[in-house]
C-alpha positions, -999 to +999 in steps of 0.1 A: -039-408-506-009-388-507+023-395-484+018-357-475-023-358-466-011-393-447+014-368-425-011-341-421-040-363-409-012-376-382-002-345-369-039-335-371-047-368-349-018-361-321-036-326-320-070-338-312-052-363-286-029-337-269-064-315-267-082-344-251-052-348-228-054-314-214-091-312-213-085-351-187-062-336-170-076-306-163-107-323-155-087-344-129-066-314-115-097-292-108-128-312-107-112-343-090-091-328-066-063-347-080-025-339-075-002-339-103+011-374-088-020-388-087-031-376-127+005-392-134-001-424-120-037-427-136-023-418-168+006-432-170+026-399-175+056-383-160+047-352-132+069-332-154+041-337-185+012-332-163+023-299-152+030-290-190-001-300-200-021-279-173+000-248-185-008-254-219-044-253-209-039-223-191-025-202-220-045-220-248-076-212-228-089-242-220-086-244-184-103-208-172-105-201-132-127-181-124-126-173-088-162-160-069-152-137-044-162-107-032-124-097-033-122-106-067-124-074-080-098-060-050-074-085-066-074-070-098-076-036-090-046-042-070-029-060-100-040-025-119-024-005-095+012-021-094+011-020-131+002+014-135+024+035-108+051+004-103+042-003-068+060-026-046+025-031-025-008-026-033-038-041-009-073-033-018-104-041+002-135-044-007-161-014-002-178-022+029-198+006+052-185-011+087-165-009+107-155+030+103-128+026+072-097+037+090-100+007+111-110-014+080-075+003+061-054+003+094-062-034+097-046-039+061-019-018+067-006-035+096-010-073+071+008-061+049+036-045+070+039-082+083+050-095+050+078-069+048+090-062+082+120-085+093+133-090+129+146-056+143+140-035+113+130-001+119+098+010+111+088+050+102+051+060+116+034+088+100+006+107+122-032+099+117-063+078+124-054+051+097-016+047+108-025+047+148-055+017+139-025+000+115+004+006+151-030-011+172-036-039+152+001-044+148+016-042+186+015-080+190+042-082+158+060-053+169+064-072+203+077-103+189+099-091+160+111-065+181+104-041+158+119-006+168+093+027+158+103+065+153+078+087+142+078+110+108+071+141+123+066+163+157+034+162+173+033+136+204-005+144+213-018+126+177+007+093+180-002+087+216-034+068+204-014+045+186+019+044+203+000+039+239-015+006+226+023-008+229+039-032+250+064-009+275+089-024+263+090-012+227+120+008+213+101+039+208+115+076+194+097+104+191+102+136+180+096+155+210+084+183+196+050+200+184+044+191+145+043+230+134+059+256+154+050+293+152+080+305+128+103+294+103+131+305+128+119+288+160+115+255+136+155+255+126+162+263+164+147+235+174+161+213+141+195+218+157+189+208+193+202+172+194+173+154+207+147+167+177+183+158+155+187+127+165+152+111+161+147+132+124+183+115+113+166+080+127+135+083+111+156+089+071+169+058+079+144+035+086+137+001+067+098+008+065+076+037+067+035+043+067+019+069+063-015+087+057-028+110+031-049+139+042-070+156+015-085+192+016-116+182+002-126+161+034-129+197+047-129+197+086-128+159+087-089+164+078-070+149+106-042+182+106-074+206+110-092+187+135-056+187+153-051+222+153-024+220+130-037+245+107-069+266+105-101+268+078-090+298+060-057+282+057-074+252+044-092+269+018-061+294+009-038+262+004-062+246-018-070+282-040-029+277-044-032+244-060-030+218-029-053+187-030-037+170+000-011+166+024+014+143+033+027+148+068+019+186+070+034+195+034+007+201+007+008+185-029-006+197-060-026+172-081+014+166-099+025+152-069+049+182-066+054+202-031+026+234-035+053+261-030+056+294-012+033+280+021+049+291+053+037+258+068+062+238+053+090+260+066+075+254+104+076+218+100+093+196+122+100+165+109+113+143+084+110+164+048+093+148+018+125+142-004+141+124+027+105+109+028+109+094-007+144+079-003+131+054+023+134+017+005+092+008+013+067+034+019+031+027+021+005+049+023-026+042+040-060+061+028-094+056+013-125+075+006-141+089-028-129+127-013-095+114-015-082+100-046-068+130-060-044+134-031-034+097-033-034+101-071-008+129-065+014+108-037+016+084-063+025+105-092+049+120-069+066+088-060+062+098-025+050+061-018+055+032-033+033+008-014-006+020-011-037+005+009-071+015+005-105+006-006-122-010-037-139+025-047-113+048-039-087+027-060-112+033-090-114+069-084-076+064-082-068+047-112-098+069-132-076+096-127-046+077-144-065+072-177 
């Protein structure tokens, strides 16, 4: 036999070994129960090789996890989302018909806004179901981190199911103020009196904001009808002019860009949705089948950069994408 054929059965033998050696330590790591110590010791091998080993498994495909979950499809969708609009947060749970789903997404909302609020920060609230179930499941953390709260936009009536949950002693601001005012000349009245001033300048510079994401396809179920905030026929002349949803009273076309020439958005009191976009974290919190083209068009609009919703919206959502 040839000196080379003598080196290439070698190498081949140290291959077979090395393969065995991942397959035993695998074996140990997952099947066992093992720690990396413990497959060291047993082996005689450094830590450092054992955890080498289990990542070569791991890319040459000989250690696959598969994980048997119900939110195993969530996870990946999420992973999906991130990728595809370069979100900073993405949360998706699984399609389940109870509890009613803004309690299900407010729930989610108010997790994840654990993981990014700090101590004292200053957190943004949009008005709606979803982001008044997130403040509720969230007033025990806003108590202890002393989180501080200003709202996104006028309207006291809608944030006082939320907001009311609080502990009294809660740094609160509100606009204090009706969401939409009759004219576009009563709204910059009231922009310039110092206590609507004040808490709009607040709310641009907040550390966190949520928010919801009304759609004109959920018809009269549309949190700014059934508020009074805008009428049927204005409904259905909004979306003839493009609109698919809104996003604190202002309407977005299926681009993500502002639907222009509305009057509404000149009777708007709040915080605009350029000022909207330059917050660091903004999450938006919706789900339903009759809403994925008005979070497809936050999105594409960069409006948000953190989403939560549910395991069939987000493929409706990412559907659109393709």
């Amino acid at each position: 036999m040839s000196e080379k054929r003598i080196e290439e059965g070698r190498f081949a033998g140290l291959a077979l070994a090395e393969e065995e050696l991942v397959a035993r330590v695998a074996w140990c790591y997952y099947h066992d129960g093992l720690t990396q110590n413990d497959i060291g010791e047993r082996l005689g091998l450094p830590r450092l090789k054992i955890s080498r080993l289990l990542e070569k498994g791991r890319q040459s495909g000989v250690i696959r996890v598969q994980i048997n979950s119900r939110y195993e499809g969530c996870l990946a969708l999420e992973t999906e989302l991130q990728q595809a609009f370069g979100l900073r947060i993405a949360r998706v749970l699984p399609a389940l018909n109870t509890p009613p789903m803004s309690v299900r997404l407010g729930i989610g909302a108010a997790q994840s806004l654990m993981g990014v609020l700090e101590p004292g920060q200053l957190l943004a609230v949009g008005f709606g179901e979803t982001t008044m179930s997130c403040l509720q499941h969230l007033s025990g953390f806003i108590s202890s981190q002393q989180i501080r709260l200003v709202t996104l936009s006028g309207g006291v009536g809608p944030y006082m199911t939320g907001i009311g949950q609080l502990d009294a002693a809660c740094s609160v601001s509100m606009i204090p103020a009706p969401l939409r005012v009759s004219s576009p000349e009563v709204a910059e009245i009231l922009k310039r009196e110092s206590s609507v001033r004040d808490v709009i300048l607040a709310a641009t510079a907040a550390d966190v904001a949520v928010v919801g994401i009304g759609s004109v396809n959920q018809k009269r179920d549309a949190t700014i009808l059934r508020s009074g905030y805008i009428s049927e026929g204005e409904q259905l002349m909004f979306a003839r002019k493009g609109a698919v949803g809104d996003i604190l009273g202002y309407f977005l076309q299926a681009d993500g860009q502002r639907v222009e020439g509305l009057e509404i958005h000149r009777e708007l009191l709040g915080v605009t949705l350029d000022e909207l976009a330059q917050l660091p974290t903004i999450i938006g919190a919706a789900g339903g089948v009759e809403k994925a083209d008005a979070i497809y068009a936050a999105l594409k609009g960069r409006l948000i950069n953190g989403l939560v919703t549910e395991e069939t919206t987000a493929r409706a959502v990412l559907a659109l994408a393709q």
